[in-house]
C-alpha atoms as one frame of an Amber mdcrd trajectory, in Angstrom:
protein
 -33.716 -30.635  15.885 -36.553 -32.944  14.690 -38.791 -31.755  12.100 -41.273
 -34.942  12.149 -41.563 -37.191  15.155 -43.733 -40.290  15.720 -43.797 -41.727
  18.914 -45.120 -44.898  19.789 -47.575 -45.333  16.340 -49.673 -48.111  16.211
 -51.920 -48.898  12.583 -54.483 -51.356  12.434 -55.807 -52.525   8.909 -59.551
 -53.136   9.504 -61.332 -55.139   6.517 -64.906 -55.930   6.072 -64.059 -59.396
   6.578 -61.424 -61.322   8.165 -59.332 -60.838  11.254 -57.672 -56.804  11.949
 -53.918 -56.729  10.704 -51.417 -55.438  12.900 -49.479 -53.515   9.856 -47.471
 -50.938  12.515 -46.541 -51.445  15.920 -45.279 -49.064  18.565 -43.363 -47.354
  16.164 -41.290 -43.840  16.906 -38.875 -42.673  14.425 -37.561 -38.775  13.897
 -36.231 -36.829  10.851 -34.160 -33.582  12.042 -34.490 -30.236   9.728 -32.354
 -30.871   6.715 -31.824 -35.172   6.943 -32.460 -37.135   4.276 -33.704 -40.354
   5.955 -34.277 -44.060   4.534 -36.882 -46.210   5.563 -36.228 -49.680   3.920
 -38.215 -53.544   4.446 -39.652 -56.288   2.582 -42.621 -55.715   0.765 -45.792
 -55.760   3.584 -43.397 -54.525   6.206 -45.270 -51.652   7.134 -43.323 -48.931
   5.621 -45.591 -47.312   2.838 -48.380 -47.622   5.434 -46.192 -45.681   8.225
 -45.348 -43.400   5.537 -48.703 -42.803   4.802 -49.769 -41.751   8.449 -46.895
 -39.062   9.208 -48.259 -36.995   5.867 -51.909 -38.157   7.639 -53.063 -40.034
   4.187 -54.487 -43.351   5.787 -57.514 -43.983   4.502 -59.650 -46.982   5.433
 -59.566 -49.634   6.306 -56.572 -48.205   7.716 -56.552 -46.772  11.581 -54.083
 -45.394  14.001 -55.019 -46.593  16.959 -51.971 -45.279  18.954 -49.469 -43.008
  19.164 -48.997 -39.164  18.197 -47.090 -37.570  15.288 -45.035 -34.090  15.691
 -44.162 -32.003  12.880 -42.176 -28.547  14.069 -43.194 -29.061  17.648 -46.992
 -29.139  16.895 -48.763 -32.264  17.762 -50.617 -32.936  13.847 -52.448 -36.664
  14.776 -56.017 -35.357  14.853 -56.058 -32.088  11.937 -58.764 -31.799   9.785
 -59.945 -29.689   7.695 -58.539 -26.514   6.702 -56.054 -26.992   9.318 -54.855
 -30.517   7.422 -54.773 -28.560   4.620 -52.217 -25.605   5.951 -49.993 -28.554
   6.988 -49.423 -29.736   3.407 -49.115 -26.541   1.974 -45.310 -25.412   2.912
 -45.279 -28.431   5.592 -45.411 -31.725   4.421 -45.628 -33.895   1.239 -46.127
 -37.545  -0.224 -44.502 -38.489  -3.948 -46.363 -41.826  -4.835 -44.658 -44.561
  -6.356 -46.443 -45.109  -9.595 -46.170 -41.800 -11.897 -49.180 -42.821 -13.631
 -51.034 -43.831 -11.067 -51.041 -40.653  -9.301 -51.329 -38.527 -12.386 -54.666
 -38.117 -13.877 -54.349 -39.672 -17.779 -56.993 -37.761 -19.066 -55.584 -34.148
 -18.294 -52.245 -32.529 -19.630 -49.477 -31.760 -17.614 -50.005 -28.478 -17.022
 -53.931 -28.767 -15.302 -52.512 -30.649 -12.688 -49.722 -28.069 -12.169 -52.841
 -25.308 -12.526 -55.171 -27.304  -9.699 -52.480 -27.638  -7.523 -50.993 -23.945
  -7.700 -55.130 -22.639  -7.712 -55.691 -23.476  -4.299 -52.986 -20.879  -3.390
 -54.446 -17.969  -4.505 -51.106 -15.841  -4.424 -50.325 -15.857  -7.831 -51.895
 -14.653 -11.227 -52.021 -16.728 -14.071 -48.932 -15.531 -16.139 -46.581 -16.094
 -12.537 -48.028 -19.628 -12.664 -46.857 -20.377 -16.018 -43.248 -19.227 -15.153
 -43.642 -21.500 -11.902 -44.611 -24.175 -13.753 -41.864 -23.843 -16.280 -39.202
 -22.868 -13.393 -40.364 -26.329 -11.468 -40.120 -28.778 -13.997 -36.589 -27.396
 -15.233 -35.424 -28.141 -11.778 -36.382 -31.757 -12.495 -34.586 -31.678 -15.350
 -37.882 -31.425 -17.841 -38.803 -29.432 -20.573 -41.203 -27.066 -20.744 -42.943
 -28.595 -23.211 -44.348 -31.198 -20.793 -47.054 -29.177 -19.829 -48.929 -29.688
 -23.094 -48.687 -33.572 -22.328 -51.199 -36.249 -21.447 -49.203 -38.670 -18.539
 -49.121 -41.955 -21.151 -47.208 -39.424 -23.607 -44.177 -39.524 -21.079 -41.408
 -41.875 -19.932 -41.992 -43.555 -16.372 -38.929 -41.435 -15.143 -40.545 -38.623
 -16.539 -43.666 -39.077 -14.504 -41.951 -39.497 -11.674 -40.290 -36.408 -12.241
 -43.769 -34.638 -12.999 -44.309 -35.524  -9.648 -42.385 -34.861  -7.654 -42.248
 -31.290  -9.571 -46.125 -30.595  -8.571 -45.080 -31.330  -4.595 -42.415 -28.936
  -4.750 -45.061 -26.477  -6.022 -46.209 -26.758  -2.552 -43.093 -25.810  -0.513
 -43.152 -28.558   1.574 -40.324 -28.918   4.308 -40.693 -32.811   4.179 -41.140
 -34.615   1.354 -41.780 -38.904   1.903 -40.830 -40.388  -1.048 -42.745 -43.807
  -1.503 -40.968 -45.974  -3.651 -40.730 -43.837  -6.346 -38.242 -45.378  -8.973
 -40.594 -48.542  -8.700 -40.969 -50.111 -12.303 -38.004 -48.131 -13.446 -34.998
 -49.367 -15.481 -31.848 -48.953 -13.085 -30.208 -46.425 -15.459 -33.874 -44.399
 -14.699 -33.349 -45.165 -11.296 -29.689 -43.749 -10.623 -31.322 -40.659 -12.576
 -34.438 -40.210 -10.530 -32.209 -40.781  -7.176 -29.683 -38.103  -8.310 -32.853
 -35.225  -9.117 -33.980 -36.351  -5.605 -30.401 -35.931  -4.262 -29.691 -33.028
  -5.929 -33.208 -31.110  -4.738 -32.819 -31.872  -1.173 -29.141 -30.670  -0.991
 -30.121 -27.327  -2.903 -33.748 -26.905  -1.162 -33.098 -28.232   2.175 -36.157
 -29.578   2.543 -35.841 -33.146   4.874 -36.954 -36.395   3.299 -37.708 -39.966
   4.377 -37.458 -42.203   1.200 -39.173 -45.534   1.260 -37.885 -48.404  -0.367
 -37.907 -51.911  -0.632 -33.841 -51.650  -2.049 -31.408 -51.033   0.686 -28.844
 -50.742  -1.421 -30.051 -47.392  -3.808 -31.218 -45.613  -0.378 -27.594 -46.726
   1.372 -26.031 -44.656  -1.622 -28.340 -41.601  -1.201 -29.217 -41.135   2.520
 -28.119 -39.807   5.295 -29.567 -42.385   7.799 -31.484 -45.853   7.749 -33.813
 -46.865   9.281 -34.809 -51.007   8.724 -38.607 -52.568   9.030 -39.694 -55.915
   9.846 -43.130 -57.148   9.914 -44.482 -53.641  11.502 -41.742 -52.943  13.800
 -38.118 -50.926  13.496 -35.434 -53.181  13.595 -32.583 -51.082  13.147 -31.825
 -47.164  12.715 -27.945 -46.458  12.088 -26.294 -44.170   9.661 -26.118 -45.080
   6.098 -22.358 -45.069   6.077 -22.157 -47.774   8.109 -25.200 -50.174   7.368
 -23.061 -52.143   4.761 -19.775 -52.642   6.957 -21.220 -52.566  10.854 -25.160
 -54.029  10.636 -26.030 -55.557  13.666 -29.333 -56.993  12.740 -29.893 -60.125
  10.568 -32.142 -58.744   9.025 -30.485 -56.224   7.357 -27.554 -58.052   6.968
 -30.241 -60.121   4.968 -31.483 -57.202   2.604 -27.915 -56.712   1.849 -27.463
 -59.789   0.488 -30.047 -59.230  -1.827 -28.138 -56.633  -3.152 -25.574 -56.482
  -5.779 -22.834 -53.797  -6.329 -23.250 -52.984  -9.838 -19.620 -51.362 -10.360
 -18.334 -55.245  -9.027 -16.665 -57.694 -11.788 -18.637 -60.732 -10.087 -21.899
 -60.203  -8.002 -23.564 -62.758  -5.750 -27.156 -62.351  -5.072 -28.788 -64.104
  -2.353 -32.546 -63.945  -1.092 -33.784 -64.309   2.388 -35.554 -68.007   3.490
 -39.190 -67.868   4.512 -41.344 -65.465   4.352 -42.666 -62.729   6.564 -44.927
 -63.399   9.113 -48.886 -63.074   9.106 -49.630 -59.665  10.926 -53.039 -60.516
  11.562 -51.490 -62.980  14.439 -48.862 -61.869  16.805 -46.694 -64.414  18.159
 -44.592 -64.340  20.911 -40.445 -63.642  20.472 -38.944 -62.016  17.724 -40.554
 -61.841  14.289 -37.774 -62.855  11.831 -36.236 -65.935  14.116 -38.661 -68.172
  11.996 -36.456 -66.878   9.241 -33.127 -66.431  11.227 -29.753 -68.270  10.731
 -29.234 -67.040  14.641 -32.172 -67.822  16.512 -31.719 -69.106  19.414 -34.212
 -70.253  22.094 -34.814 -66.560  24.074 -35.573 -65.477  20.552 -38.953 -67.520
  20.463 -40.112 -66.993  23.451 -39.267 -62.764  23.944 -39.599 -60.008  21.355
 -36.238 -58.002  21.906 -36.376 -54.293  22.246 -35.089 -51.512  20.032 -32.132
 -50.237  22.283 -28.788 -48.566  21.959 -26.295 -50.756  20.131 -22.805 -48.663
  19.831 -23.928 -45.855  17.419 -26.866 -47.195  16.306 -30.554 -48.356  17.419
 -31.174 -52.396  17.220 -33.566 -55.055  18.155 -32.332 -58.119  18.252 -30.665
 -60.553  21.205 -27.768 -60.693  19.494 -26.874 -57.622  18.259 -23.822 -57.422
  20.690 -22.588 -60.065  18.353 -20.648 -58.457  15.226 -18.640 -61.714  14.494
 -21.663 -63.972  14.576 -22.777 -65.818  11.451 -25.869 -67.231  10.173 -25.988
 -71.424  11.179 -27.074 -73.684   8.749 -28.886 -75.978  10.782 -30.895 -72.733
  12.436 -32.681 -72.651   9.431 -32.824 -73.485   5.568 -30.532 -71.239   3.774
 -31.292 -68.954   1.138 -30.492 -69.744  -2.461 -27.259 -67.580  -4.270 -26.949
 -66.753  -7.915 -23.858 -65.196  -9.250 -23.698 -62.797 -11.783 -20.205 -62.047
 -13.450 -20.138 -58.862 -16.099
């Protein structure tokens, strides 16, 4: 059963000057009770911006200007107020990428813990130190934390701070935007695995954003791909490296190394995404695509049933096809032996 549904979102970036940007389009995407979902795209894809309307955190010049969002059955688009605010408390949550960022540097640990946990109400002082104490030791923290100021702390221990202060909400989905951003990748396998671990001993769903396909493909459940505002592919995660039907992601895998390999051969993608504040006619990537062909210029292809999975692109009947050389310039390869 779905927990969150969107169906048919559209987001419009607004700014005092300039033309509107069409950052979302027509999007619908589900996470069931329990799924730990991956939402994954270049940089400017959309994906932080989509995450940001299903927990209802756009904020100008940001604007839905289509499409509802569902969360247990209960249409959530248009709550304000003290209604909003019941959503987020056992209902849904948003972990920020940037630890410090989100984490106020001039107060210790332990007041943000306190301004969270005071709009409760439900619990005296003394039950919200053992809280406190009982949530950051299932992020793997000390105590001791709580006396802290943020810049005293590790960026993986940030990140852990925060994601500790939106479990002290309950929530039943947690979005997770790019939070091992800026980390080392030994801090990043670590922050994954609390993430991992939480879900699978909470239950609470998730929908982790990323720019890396390949740390969600090794954590999630299901992906779901982004291209310039628009889902490209949805499949499950255990099959996105060996059956992906889009170039696209076939793309963002190549961009991604196996670190366990002996020899590793990094490639990046040619081009670079399109201009949302235009919208051209056919598919966005076939500027960018080794197997464009003619219908892709002229008609946008739409997200339909591909064997097990959800793709939109011409070609996705295609498993055997390769990239062409003379469809476009190819992307540059580095290899990297250990």
């Amino acid at each position: 059963m779905a927990l969150l549904e969107a169906r048919g979102v559209d987001i419009v970036y607004r700014p005092p000057l300039g033309p509107p940007i069409l950052a979302v389009r027509d999007v619908s995407l589900s996470v069931d009770t329990g799924e730990f979902v991956g939402l994954v795209g270049e940089s400017g894809c959309g994906k932080s911006t989509l995450g940001y309307a299903l927990t209802r955190m756009l904020r100008p010049p940001a604007h839905q200007t289509g499409g509802r969002v569902m969360f247990d059955g209960h249409d959530v688009t248009d709550l304000r107020g003290e209604a909003l605010r019941r959503l987020r408390r056992r209902g849904l949550g948003l972990v920020l990428q940037s630890g410090m960022n989100a984490l106020n540097p001039v107060r210790q640990i332990g007041k943000h813990f306190g301004d969270v946990m005071a709009g409760d109400g439900s619990s005296r002082r003394g039950e919200r130190q053992d809280r406190m104490r009982s949530l950051l030791e299932q992020v793997g923290l000390d105590a001791s934390v709580l006396a802290r100021y943020p810049h005293e702390l590790s960026g993986g221990m940030r990140q852990r701070v925060a994601i500790a202060l939106v479990l002290s909400l309950e929530p039943r989905l947690i979005v997770f935007d790019e939070p091992t951003t800026a980390l080392d990748v030994l801090v990043q396998a670590a922050v994954m695995d609390t993430i991992r671990s939480l879900q699978r001993a909470t239950g609470f769903s998730a929908l982790m954003i990323s720019h890396d396909l390949g740390l969600v493909a090794n954590a999630t459940d299901r992906i779901v791909v982004m291209y310039a505002g628009r889902i490209v592919e949805d499949r499950a995660a255990r099959t996105v490296v060996t059956e992906a039907r889009h170039p696209y992601t076939r793309a963002l895998l190549g961009c991604y190394g196996d670190p366990r390999a002996d020899s590793v051969e990094l490639r990046g993608i040619p081009g670079a995404p399109p201009d949302l504040s235009r919208q051209a006619a056919g598919c966005a990537y076939a500027p960018r695509c080794g197997l464009a062909q003619e219908r892709c210029w002229q008609e946008e292809p739409a997200l339909r049933r591909v064997g097990e999975a959800w793709v939109s692109c011409h070609r996705a009947e295609e498993p055997e096809a390769a990239p062409t050389a003379e469809a476009g310039p190819a992307p540059g390869a580095a290899t990297v032996r250990g």
